[in-house]
C-alpha positions in Angstrom: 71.0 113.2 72.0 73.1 114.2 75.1 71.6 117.7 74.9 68.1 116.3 74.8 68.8 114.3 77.8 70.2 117.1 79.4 67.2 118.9 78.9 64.8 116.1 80.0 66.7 115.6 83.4 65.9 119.2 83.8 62.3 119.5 83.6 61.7 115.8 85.3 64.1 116.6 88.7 62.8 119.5 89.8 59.2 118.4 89.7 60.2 114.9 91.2 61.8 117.0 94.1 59.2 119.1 94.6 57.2 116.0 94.9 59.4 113.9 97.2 59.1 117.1 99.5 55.6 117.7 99.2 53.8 119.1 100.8 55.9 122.4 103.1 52.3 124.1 103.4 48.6 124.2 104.4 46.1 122.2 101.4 43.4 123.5 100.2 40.4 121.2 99.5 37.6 123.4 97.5 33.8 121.9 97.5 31.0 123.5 95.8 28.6 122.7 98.6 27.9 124.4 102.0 28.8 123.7 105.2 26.9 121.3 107.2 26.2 119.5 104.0 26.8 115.8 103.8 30.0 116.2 101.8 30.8 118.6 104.5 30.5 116.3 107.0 32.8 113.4 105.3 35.3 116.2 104.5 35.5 116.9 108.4 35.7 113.5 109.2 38.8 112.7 107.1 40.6 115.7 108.2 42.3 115.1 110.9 43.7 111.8 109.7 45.0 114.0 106.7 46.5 116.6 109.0 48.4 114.0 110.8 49.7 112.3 107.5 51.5 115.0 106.1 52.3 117.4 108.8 49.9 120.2 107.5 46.8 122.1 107.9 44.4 121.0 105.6 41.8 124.1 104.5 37.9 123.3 103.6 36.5 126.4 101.5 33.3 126.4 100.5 32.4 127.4 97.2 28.9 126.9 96.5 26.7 127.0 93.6 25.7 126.1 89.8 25.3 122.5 91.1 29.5 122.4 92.6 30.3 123.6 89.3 31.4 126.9 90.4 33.8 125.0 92.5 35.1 122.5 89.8 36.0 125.4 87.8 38.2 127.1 90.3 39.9 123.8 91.0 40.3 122.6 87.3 41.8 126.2 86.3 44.5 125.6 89.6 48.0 125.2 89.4 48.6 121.4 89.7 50.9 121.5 92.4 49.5 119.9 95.1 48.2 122.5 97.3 44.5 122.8 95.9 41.8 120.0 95.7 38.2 119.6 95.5 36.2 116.9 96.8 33.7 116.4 94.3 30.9 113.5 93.7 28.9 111.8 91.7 27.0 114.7 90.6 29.6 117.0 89.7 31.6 114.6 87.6 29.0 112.5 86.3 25.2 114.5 86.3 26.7 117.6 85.3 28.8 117.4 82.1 24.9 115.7 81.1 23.1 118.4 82.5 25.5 121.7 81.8 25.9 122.2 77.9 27.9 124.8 78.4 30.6 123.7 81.0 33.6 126.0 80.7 35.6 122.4 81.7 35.5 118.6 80.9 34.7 116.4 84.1 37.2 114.1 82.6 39.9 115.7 80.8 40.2 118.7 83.1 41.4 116.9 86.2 43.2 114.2 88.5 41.2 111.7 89.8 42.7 111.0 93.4 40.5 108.7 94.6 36.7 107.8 95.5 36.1 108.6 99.6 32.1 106.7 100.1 29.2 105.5 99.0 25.8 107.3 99.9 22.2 106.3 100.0 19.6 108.5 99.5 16.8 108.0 101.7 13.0 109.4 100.7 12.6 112.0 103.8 8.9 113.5 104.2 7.7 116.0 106.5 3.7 114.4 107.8 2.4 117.9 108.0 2.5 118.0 104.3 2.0 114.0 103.0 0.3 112.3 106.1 2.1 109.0 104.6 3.0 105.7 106.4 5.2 104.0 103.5 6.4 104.4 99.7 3.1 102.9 98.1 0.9 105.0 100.9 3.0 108.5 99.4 2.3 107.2 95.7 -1.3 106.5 96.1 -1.5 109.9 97.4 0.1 112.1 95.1 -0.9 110.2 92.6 -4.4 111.6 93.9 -3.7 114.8 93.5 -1.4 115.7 90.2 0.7 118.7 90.2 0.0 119.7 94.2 3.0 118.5 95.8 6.6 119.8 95.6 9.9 117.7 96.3 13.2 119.6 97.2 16.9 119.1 95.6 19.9 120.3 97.0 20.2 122.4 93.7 19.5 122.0 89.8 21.2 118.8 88.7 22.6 117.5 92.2 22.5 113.9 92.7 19.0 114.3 94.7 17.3 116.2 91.9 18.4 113.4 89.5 17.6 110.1 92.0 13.8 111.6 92.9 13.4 112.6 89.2 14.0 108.8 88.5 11.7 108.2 90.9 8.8 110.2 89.2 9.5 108.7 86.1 9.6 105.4 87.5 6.3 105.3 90.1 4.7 107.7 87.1 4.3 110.4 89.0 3.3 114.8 88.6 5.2 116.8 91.2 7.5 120.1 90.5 10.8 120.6 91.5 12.2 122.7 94.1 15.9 123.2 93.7 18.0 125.1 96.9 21.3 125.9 97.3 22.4 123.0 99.2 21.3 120.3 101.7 21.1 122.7 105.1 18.6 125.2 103.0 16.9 122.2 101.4 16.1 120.6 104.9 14.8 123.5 106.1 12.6 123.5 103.3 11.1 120.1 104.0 11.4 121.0 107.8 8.8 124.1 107.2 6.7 122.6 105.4 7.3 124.7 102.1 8.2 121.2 100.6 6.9 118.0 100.8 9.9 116.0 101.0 13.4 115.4 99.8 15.7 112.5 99.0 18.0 113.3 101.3 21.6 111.4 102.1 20.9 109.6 105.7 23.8 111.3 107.7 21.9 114.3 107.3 18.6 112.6 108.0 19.1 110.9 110.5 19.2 114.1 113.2 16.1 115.3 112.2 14.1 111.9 111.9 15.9 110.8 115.5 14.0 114.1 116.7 10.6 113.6 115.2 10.0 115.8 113.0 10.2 114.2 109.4 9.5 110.4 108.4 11.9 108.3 106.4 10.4 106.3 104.2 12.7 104.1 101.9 16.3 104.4 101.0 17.5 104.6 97.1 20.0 101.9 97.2 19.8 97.7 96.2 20.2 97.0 100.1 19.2 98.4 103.3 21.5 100.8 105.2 23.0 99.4 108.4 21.9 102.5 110.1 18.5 102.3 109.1 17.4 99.0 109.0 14.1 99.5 109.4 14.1 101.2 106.3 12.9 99.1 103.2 14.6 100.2 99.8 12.8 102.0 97.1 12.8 98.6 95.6 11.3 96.1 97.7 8.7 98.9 99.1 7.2 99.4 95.6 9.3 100.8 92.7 10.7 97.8 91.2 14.3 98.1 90.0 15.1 101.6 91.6 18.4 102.2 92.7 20.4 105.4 92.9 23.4 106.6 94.9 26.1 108.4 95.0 30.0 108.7 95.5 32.4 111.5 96.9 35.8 111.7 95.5 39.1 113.8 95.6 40.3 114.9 92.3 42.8 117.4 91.9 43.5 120.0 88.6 45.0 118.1 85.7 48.7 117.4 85.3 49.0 116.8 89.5 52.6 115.3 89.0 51.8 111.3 89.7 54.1 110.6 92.6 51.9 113.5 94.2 49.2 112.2 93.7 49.7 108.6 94.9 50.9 110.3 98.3 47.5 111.7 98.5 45.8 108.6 97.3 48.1 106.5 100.2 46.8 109.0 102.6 43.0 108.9 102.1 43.7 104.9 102.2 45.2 105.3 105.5 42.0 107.5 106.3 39.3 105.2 105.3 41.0 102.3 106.7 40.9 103.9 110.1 38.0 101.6 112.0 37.0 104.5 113.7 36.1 106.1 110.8 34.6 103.2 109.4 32.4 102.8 111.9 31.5 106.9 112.2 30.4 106.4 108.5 28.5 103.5 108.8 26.6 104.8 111.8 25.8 107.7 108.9 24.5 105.4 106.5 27.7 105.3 104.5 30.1 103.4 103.4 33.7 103.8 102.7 35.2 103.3 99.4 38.9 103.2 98.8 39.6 103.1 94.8 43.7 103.7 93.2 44.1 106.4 90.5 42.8 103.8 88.0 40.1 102.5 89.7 38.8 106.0 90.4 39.5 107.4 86.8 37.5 104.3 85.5 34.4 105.3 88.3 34.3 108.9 86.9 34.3 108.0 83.6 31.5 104.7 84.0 29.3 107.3 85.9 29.7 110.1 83.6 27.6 107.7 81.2 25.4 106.6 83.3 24.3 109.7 84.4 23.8 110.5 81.0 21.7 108.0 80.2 19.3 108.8 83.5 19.2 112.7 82.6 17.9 111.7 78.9 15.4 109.0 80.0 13.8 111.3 82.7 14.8 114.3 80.6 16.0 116.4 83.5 16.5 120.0 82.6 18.6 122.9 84.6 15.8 125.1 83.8 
């Protein structure tokens, strides 16, 4: 017995150590969306609070592609030692273990969860050039005129805008095709051009080009209007009765993140959100912040993941 404590005390010390004097170096947060994106943006905005916290540079690396998955994988296959997270969202641990049958990772099983960052609306973004329309039951009426002629643009197969307009097809019974890009920048440009007819779009990324007059925002996917926007009706109470989508960004970090590691990161994205300053950068984005513990957030990740499951199979959204 004496041997096996002996034993014990010598795997548990050096880890609890190595947390107690975590972290000595620069963190890595991985996303698997571009820069300029809207997860981009939040990322940047919670940085320097970070950086203050624990002394260290904190690194964003962009790793886009398969819908963030090629960034999940990188980050679930990582040493959990406290140097390498990804900020992921509601899409990459929720839409895509639904969408991906062949995920080389579990959404669940495969990582921390470190805690939830925001809350994002959606809001339906149309360029005029394209659909000359005035409100949501104006843009129904016409493309439900002409079946099969317009295009809508995601920020990539399986995102959480691909899913929230493909809701919104099924819902307001609509026929438009798909447009997937590799992220929101590329996606925006799309609408922008005119190669598109519109997007839903998160607001923050919006709101530049609607401030400038050059797309028209329409309605916003969640249950209430967005502070920023108040104009804005909701999906909802502009036509499609009972619509709601939106979406959440989170930090998670690879499985087996030793726990007292783990809270110190979840303390410091607490001391981040509560900041008022950024409170009130987010809400002038049309978000808002969302503080959960390890538990809360492992329960959000796991609530979404079926959720998201159940809106791929009613709309049946493919990756194809």
């Amino acid at each position: 017995m004496f041997r096996f404590l002996l034993t014990a005390l010598a795997l548990v010390l050096p880890a609890a150590l190595h947390a107690q004097d975590w972290p000595t170096k620069p963190i890595t947060i991985d996303m698997g969306f571009p820069a300029g994106s809207g997860v981009d943006v939040v990322a940047r905005m919670l940085q320097p609070s970070l950086e203050k916290t624990f002394g260290q540079r904190l690194v964003i690396d962009y790793k886009p592609g398969a819908g963030g998955n090629v960034a999940s994988e990188l980050v679930a296959r990582a040493a959990p030692d406290g140097y390498t997270f990804l900020l992921g969202t509601a899409a990459t641990h929720g839409v895509n273990a639904a969408l991906y049958k062949r995920l080389s990772f579990d959404v669940e099983a495969d990582f921390t969860p470190v805690s939830s960052l925001n809350d994002v609306s959606n809001v339906l973004m149309i360029n005029p050039n394209v659909i000359d329309a005035g409100s949501v039951k104006d843009f129904i009426a016409k493309v439900k005129a002409a079946p099969g002629k317009y295009n809508y643009a995601s920020t990539g197969n399986g995102t959480g805008t691909h899913l929230a307009f493909a809701e919104f097809v099924h819902k307001a019974g609509l026929d438009m095709v798909h447009v997937p890009y590799k992220g929101g920048p590329e996606a925006i440009q799309g609408v922008l051009a005119g190669d598109v007819c519109c997007i839903f779009n998160q607001v923050q990324t919006a709101l530049p080009h609607w401030r400038a007059g050059k797309v028209r925002l329409l309605g916003v996917t969640t249950s209430k209007r967005v502070p920023a926007i108040p104009d804005i009706p909701t999906i909802d109470e502009a036509g499609v009765a009972g619509y709601e989508s939106y979406t959440w960004f989170g930090i998670f970090a690879p499985k087996g993140l030793p726990q007292p590691i783990a809270q110190k990161m979840n303390a410091a994205l607490k001391v981040a959100l509560d900041d008022p300053e950024t409170q009130k950068k987010m809400a002038d984005l049309g978000n808002t912040p969302r503080y959960e513990t390890l538990e809360q957030f492992k329960a959000t990740v796991h609530n979404d993941r079926l959720k998201w499951a159940e809106v791929v199979k009613t709309v049946g959204a493919t990756i194809d």
